[in-house]
PDB file of N, CA, C, O and CB in Angstrom:
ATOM      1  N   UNK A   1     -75.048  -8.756 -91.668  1.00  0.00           N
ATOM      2  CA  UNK A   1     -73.828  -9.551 -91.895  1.00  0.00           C
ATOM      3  C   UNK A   1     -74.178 -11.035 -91.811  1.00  0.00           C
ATOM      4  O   UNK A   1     -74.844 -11.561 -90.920  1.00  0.00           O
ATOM      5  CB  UNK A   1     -72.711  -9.188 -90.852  1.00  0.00           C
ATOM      6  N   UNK A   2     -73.699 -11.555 -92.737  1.00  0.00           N
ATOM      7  CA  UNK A   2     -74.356 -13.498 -93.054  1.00  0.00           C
ATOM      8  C   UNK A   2     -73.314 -14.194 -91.929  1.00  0.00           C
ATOM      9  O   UNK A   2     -72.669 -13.496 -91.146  1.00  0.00           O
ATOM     10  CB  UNK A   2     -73.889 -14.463 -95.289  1.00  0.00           C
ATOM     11  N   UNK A   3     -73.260 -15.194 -91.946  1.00  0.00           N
ATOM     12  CA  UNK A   3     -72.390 -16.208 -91.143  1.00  0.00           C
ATOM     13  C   UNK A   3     -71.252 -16.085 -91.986  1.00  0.00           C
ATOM     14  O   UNK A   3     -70.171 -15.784 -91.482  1.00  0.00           O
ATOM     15  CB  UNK A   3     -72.952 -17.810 -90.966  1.00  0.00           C
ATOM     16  N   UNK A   4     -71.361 -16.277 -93.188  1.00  0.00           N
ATOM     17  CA  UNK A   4     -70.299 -16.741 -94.338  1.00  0.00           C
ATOM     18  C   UNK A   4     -69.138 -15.496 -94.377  1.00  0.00           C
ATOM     19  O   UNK A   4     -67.929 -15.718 -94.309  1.00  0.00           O
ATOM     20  CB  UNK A   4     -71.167 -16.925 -96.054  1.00  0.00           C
ATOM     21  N   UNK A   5     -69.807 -14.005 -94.512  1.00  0.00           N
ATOM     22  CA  UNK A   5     -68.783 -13.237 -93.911  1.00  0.00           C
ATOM     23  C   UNK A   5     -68.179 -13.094 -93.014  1.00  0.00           C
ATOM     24  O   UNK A   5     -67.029 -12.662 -92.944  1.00  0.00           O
ATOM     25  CB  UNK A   5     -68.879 -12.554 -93.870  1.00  0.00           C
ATOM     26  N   UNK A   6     -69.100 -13.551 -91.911  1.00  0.00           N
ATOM     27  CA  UNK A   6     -68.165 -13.432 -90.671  1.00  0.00           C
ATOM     28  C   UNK A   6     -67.201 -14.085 -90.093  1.00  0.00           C
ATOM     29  O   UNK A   6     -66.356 -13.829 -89.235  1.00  0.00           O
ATOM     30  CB  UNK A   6     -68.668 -13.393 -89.857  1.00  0.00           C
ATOM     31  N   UNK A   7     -67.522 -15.066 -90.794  1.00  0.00           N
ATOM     32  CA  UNK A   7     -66.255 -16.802 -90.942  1.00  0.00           C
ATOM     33  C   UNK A   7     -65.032 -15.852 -92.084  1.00  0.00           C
ATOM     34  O   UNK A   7     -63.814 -15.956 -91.938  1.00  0.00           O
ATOM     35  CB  UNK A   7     -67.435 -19.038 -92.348  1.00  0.00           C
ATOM     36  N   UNK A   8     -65.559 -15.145 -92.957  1.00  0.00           N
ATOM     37  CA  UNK A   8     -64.404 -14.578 -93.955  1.00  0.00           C
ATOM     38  C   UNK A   8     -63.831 -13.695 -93.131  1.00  0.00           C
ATOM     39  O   UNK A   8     -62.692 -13.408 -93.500  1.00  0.00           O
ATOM     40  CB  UNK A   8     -64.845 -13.846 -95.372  1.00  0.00           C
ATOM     41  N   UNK A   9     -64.144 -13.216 -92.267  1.00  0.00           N
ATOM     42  CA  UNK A   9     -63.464 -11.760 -91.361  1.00  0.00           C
ATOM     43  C   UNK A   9     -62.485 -12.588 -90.493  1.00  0.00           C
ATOM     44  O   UNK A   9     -61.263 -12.434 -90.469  1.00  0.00           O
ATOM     45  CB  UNK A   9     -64.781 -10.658 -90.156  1.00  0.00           C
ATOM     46  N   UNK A  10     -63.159 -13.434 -89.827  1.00  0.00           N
ATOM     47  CA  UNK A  10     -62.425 -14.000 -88.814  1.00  0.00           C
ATOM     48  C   UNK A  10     -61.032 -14.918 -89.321  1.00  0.00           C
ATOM     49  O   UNK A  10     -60.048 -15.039 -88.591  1.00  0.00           O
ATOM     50  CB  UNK A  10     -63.470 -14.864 -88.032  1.00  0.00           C
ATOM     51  N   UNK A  11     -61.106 -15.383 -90.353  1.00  0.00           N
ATOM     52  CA  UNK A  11     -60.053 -15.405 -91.319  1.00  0.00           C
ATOM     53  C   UNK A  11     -59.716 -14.851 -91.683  1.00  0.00           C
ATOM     54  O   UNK A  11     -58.597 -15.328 -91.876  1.00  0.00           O
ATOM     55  CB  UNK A  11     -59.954 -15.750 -92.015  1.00  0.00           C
ATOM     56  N   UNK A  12     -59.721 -13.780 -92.151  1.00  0.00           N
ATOM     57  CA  UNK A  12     -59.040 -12.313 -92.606  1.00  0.00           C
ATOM     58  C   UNK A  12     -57.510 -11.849 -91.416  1.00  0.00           C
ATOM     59  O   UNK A  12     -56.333 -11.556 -91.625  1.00  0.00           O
ATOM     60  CB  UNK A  12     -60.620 -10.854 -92.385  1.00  0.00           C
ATOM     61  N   UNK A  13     -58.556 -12.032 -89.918  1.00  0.00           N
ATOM     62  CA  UNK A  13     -58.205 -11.565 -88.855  1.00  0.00           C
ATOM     63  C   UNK A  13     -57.130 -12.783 -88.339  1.00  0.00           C
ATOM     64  O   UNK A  13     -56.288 -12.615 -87.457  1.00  0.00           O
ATOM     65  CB  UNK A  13     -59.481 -11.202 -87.989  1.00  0.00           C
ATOM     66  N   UNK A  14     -57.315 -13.820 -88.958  1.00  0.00           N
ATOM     67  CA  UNK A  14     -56.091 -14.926 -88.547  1.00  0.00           C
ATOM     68  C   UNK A  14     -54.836 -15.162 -89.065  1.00  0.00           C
ATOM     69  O   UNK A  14     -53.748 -15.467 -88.578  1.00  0.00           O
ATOM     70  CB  UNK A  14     -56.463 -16.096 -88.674  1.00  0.00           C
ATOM     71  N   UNK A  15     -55.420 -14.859 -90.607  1.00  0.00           N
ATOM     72  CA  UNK A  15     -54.154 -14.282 -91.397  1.00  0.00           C
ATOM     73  C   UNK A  15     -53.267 -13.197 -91.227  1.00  0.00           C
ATOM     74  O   UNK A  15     -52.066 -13.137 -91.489  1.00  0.00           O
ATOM     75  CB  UNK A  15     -54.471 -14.008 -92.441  1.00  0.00           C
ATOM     76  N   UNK A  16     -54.143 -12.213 -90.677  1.00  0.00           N
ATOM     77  CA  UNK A  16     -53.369 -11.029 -90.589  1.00  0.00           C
ATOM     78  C   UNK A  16     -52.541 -11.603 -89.322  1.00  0.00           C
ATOM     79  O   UNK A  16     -51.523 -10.915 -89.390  1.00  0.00           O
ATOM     80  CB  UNK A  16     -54.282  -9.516 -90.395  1.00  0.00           C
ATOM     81  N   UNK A  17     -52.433 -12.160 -88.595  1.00  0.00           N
ATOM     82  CA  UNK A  17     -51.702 -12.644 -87.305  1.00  0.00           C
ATOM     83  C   UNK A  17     -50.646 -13.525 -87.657  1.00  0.00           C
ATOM     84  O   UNK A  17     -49.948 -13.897 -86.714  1.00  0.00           O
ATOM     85  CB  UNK A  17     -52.619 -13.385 -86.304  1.00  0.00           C
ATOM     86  N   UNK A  18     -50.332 -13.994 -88.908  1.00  0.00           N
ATOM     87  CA  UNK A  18     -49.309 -15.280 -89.752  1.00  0.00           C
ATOM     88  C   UNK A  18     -48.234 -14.022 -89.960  1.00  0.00           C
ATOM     89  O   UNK A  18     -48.269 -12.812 -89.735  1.00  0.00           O
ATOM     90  CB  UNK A  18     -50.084 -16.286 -91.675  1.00  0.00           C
ATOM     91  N   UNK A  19     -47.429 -14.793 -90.416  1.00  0.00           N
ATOM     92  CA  UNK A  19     -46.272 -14.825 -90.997  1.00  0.00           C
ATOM     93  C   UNK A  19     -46.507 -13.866 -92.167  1.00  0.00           C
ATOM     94  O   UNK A  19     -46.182 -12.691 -92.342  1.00  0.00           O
ATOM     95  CB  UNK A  19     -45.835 -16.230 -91.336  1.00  0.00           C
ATOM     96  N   UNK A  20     -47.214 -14.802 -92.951  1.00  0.00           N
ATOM     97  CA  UNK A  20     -47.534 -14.326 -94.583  1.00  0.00           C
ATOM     98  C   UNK A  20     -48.788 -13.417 -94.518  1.00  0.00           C
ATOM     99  O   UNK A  20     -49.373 -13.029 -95.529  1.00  0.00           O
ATOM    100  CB  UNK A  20     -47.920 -15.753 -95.723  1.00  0.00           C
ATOM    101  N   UNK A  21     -49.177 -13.090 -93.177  1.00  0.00           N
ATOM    102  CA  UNK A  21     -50.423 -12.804 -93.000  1.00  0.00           C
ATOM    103  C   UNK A  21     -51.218 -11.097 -94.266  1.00  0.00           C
ATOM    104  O   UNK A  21     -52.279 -10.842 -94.835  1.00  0.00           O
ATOM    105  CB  UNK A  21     -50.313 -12.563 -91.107  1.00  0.00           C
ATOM    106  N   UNK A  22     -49.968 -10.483 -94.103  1.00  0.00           N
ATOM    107  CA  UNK A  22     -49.691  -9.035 -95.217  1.00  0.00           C
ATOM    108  C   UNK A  22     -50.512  -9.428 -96.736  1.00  0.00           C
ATOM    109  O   UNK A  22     -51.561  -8.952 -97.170  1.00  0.00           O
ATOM    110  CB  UNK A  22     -47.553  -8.777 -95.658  1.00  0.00           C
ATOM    111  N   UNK A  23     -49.635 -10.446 -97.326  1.00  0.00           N
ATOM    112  CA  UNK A  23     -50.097 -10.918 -98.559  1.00  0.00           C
ATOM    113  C   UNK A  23     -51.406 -11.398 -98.370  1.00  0.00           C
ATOM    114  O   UNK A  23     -52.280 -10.744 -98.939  1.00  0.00           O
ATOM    115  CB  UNK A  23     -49.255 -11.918 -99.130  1.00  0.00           C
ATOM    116  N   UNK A  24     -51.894 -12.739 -97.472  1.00  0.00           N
ATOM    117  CA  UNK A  24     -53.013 -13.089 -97.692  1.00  0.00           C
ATOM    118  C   UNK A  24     -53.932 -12.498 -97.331  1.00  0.00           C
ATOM    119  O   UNK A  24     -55.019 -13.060 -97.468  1.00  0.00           O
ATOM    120  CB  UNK A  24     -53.153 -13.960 -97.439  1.00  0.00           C
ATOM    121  N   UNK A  25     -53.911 -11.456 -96.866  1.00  0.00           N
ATOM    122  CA  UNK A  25     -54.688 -10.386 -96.000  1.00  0.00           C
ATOM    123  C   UNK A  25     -55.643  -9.281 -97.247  1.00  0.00           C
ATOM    124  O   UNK A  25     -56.865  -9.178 -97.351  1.00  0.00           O
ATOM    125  CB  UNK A  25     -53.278  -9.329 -94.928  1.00  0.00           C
ATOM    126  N   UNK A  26     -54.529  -8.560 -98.082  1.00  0.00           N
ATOM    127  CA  UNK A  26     -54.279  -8.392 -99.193  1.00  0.00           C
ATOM    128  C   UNK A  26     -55.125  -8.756-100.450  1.00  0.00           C
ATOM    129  O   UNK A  26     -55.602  -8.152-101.411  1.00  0.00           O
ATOM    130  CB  UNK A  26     -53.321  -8.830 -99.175  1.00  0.00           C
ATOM    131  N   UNK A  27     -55.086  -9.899-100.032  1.00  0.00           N
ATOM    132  CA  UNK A  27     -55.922 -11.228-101.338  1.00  0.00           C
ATOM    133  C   UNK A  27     -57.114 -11.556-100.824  1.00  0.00           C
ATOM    134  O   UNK A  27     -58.001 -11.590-101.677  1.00  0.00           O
ATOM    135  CB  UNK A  27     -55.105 -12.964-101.596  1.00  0.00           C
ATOM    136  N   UNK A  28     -57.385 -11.760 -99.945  1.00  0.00           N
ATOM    137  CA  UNK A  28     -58.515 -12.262 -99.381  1.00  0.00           C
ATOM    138  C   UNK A  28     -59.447 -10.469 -99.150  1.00  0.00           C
ATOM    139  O   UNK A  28     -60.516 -10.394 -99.756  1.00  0.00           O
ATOM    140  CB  UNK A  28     -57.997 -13.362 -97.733  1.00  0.00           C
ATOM    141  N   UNK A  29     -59.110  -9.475 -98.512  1.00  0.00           N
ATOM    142  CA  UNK A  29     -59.700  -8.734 -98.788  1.00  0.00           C
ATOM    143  C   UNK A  29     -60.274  -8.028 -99.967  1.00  0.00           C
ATOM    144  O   UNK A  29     -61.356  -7.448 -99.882  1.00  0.00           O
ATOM    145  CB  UNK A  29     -59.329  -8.381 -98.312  1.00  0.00           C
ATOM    146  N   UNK A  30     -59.419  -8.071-101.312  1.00  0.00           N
ATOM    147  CA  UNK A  30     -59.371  -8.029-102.508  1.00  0.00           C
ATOM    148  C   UNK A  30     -60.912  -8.486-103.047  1.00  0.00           C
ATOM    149  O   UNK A  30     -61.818  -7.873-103.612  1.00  0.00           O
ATOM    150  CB  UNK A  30     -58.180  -8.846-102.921  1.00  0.00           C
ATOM    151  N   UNK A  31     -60.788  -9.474-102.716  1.00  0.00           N
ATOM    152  CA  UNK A  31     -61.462 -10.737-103.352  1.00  0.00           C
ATOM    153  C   UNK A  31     -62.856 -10.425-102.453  1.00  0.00           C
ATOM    154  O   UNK A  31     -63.916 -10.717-103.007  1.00  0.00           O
ATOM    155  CB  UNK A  31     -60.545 -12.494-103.051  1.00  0.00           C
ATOM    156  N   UNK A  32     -62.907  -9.933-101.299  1.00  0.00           N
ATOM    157  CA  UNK A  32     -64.394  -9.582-100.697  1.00  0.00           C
ATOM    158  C   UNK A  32     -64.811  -8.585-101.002  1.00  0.00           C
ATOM    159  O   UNK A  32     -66.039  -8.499-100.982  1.00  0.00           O
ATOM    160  CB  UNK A  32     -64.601  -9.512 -99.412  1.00  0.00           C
ATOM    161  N   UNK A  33     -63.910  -7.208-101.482  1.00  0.00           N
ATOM    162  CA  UNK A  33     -64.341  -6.038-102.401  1.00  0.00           C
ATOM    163  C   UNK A  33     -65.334  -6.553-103.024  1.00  0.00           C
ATOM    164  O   UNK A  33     -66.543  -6.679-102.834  1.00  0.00           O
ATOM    165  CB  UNK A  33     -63.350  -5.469-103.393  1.00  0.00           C
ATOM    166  N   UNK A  34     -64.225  -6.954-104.174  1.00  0.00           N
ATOM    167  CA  UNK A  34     -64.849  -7.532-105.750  1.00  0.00           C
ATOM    168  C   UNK A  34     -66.210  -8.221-105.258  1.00  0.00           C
ATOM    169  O   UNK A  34     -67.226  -7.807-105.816  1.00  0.00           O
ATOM    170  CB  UNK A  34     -63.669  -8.915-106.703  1.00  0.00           C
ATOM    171  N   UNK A  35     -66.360  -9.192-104.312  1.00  0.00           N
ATOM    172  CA  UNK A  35     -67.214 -10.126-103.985  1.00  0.00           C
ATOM    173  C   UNK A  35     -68.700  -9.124-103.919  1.00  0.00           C
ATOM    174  O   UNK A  35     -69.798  -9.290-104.449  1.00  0.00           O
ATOM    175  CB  UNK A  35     -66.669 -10.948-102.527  1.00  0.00           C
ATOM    176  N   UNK A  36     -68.279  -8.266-103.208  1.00  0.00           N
ATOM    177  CA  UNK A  36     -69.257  -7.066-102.599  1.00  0.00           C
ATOM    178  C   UNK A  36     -69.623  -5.688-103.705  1.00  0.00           C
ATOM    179  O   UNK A  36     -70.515  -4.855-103.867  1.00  0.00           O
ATOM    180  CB  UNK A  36     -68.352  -6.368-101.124  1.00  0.00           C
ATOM    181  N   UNK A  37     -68.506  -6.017-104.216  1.00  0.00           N
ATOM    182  CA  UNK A  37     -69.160  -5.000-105.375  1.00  0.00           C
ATOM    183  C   UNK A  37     -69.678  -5.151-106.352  1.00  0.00           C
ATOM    184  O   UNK A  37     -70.473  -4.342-106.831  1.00  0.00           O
ATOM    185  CB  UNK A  37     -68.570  -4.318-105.871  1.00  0.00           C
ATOM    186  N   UNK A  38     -69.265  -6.479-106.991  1.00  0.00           N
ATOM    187  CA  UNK A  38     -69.717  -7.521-108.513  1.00  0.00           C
ATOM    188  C   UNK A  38     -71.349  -7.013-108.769  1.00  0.00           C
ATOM    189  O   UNK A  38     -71.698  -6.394-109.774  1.00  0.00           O
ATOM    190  CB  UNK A  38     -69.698  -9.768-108.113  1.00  0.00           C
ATOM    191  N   UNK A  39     -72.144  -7.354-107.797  1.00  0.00           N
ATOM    192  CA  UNK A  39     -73.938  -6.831-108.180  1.00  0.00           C
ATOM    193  C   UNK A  39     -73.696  -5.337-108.345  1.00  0.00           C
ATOM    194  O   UNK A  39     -74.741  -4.832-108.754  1.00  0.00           O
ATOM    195  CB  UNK A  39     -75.371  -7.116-106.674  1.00  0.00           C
ATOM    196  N   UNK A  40     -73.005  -4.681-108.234  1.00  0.00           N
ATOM    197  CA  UNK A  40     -73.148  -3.223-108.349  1.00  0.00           C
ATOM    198  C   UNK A  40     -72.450  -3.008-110.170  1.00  0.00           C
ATOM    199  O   UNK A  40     -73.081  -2.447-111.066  1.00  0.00           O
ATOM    200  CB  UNK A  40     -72.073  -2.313-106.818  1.00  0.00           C
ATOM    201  N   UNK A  41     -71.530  -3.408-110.273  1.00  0.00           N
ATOM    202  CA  UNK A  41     -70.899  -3.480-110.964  1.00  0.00           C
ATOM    203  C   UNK A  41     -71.432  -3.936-112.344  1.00  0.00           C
ATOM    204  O   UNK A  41     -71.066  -3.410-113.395  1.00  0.00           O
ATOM    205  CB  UNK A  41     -70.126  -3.997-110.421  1.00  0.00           C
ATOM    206  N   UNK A  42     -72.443  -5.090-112.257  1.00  0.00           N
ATOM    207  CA  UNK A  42     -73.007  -5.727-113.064  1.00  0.00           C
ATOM    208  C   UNK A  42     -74.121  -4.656-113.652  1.00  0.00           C
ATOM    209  O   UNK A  42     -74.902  -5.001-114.538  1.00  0.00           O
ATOM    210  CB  UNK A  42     -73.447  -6.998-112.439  1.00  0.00           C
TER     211      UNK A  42
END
């Protein structure tokens, strides 16, 4: 696990604690799928 994910988790994990946290939670995990799957994909 890099730094850069783990800064993305821990944001993941701050959002999920908001308000709006559902949606951006949502999006931001989305987006680390894709992130994580794109070389496979390719």
């Amino acid at each position: 696990m890099t730094i850069l994910s783990f800064q993305l988790r821990l944001k993941i994990l701050y959002f999920h604690a908001t308000p709006h946290g559902s949606f951006l939670l949502r999006l931001l995990s989305s987006a680390l799928w894709t992130h994580n799957m794109l070389p496979y994909l390719l």
